[in-house]
C-alpha positions in Angstrom: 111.5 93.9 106.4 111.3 97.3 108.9 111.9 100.4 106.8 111.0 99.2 103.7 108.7 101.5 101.7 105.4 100.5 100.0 103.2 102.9 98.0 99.1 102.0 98.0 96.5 103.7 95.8 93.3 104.6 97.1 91.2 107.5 96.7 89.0 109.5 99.2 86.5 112.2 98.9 87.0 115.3 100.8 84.0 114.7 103.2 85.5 110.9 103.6 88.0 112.1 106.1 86.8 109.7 108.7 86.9 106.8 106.2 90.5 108.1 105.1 91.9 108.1 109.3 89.9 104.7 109.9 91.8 103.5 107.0 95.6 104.4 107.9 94.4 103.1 111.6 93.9 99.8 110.1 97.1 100.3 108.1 99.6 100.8 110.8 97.7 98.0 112.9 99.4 96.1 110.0 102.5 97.0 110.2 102.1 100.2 107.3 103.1 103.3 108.9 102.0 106.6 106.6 105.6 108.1 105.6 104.3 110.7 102.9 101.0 111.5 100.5 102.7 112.2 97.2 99.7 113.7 95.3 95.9 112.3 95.8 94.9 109.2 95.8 98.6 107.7 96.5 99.7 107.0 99.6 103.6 105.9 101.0 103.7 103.7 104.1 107.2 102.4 105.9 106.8 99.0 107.2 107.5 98.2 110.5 105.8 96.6 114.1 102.2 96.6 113.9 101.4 100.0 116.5 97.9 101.4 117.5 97.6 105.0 115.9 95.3 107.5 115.5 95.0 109.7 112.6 93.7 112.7 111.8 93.7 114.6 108.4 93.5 119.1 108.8 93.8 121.3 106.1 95.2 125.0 106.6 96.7 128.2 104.4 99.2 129.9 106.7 102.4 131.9 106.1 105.6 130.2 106.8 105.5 131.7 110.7 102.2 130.5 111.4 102.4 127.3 109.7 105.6 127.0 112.6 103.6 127.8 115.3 100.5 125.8 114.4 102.8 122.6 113.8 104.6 123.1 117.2 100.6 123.4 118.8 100.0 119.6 117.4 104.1 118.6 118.4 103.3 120.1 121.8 99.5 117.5 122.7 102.0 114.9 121.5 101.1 115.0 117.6 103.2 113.7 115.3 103.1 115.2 111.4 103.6 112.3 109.0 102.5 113.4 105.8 101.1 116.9 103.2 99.5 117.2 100.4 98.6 120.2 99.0 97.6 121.6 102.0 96.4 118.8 103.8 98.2 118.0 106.9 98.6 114.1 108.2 98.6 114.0 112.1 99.0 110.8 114.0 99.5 110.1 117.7 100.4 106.8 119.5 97.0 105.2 121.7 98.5 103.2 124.5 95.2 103.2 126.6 91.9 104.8 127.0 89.9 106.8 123.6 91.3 108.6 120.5 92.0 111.6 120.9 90.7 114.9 118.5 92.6 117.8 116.6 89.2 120.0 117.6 87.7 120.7 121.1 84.5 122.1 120.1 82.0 121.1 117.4 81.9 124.3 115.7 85.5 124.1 114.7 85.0 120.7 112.7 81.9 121.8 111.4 83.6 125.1 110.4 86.0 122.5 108.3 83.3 121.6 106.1 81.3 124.3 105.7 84.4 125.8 103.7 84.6 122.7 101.7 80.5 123.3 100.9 81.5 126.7 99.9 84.2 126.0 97.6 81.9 123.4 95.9 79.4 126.3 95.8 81.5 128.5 93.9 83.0 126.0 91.9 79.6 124.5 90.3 78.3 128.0 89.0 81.6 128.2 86.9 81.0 124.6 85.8 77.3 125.7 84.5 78.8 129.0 82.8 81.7 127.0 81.0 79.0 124.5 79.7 77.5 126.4 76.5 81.2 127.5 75.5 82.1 124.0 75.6 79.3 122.9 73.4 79.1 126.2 70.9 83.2 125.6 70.3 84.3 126.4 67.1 84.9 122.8 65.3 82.8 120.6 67.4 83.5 116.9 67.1 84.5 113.9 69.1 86.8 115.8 71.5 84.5 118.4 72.7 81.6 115.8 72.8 84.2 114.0 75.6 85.3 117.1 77.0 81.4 118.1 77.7 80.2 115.1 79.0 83.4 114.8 80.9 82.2 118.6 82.2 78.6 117.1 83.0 80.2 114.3 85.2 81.8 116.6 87.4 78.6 119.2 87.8 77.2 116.3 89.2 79.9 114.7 91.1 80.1 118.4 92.9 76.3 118.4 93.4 76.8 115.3 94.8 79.6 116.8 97.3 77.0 119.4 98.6 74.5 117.0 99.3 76.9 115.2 101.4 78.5 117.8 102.7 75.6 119.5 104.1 74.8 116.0 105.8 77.9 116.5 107.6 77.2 119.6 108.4 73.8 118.7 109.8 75.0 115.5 111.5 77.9 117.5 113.1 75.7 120.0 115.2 75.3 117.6 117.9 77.9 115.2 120.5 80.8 116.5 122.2 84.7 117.1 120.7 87.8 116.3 122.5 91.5 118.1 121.4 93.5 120.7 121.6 91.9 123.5 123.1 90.8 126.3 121.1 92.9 125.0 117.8 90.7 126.7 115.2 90.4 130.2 117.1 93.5 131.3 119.0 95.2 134.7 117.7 98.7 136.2 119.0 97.5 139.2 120.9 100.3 141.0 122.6 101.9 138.4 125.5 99.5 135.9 125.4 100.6 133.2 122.5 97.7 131.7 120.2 97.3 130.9 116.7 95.1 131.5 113.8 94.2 128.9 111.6 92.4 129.1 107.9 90.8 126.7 106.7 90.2 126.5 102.7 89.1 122.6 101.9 89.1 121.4 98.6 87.8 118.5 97.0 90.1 115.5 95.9 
């Protein structure tokens, strides 16, 4: 039945964005076509004719002006939006012949990407280590703080974890070429001459 909406649950990693677009790729070559990303982890498809699709998952902070102008910069290379969560934005464009196409023309804009996911993570682990000791020396400690601690101890290392693999993106990144909209990650509106800013602030899922 075309139309009709089905809701998967599967979870990615912040640095699995390629594993995420591979994945909705192999969706829509079933027929699943992404709709909307209600909250992590969840994802609504509408289901219709199997199509070839590339996707590609951003991530941006702008003001309601910018966010208009960067949107209509994807519309315009014949990007279609099909999905946000929390920031993340859910590209897709149709592939009739030849290679997929890329949101980023230069390596150092994609690169950029993660390197402000690694320093989120950065800031974020310190505070982990500092609220440690205050979860252990609570007042009354029993059975809930010994869960809430360990629970506390997971996530220092699921974040340590992150940076590792971050910075092997980072690393693997510096090299091969990028093809996309020109200049997506650097543009600025200086007097006549229209371009956009983008900000990336990446978080993990």
């Amino acid at each position: 039945m075309t139309n009709e909406l089905v809701t998967k649950q599967k979870w990615f990693w912040a640095w699995q964005d390629e594993k995420e677009e591979a994945w909705l790729a192999e969706m829509a070559q079933q027929g699943l076509h992404l709709n909307d990303v209600p909250f992590p982890g969840s994802y609504q498809f509408k289901n219709g004719e199997p199509a070839d699709y590339v996707y590609r998952l951003d991530y941006q902070s702008l003001k309601t002006k910018d966010k208009d102008s960067y949107l209509q910069l994807f519309a315009d290379s014949g990007w279609e939006q099909v999905g946000e969560m929390g920031g993340w934005m859910y590209f897709r464009y149709k592939v009739d012949h030849g290679e997929a196409p890329e949101i980023y023309s230069d390596r150092e804009s994609k690169i950029g990407k993660y390197q402000r996911v690694l320093t989120f993570l950065a800031i974020l682990l310190p505070l982990m280590v500092v609220m440690m000791p205050n979860i252990g020396g609570a007042e009354g400690y029993g059975p809930f703080f010994i869960i809430l601690e360990a629970l506390a101890f997971a996530i220092m290392i699921l974040l340590s974890f992150g940076i590792i693999q971050l910075v092997r993106r980072i690393k693997d990144g510096n090299s091969g070429p990028f093809r996309g909209i020109s200049g997506l990650a650097q543009k600025i509106k200086s007097g006549g001459e229209q371009n956009y800013a983008l900000s990336f602030f990446d978080i993990l899922w």
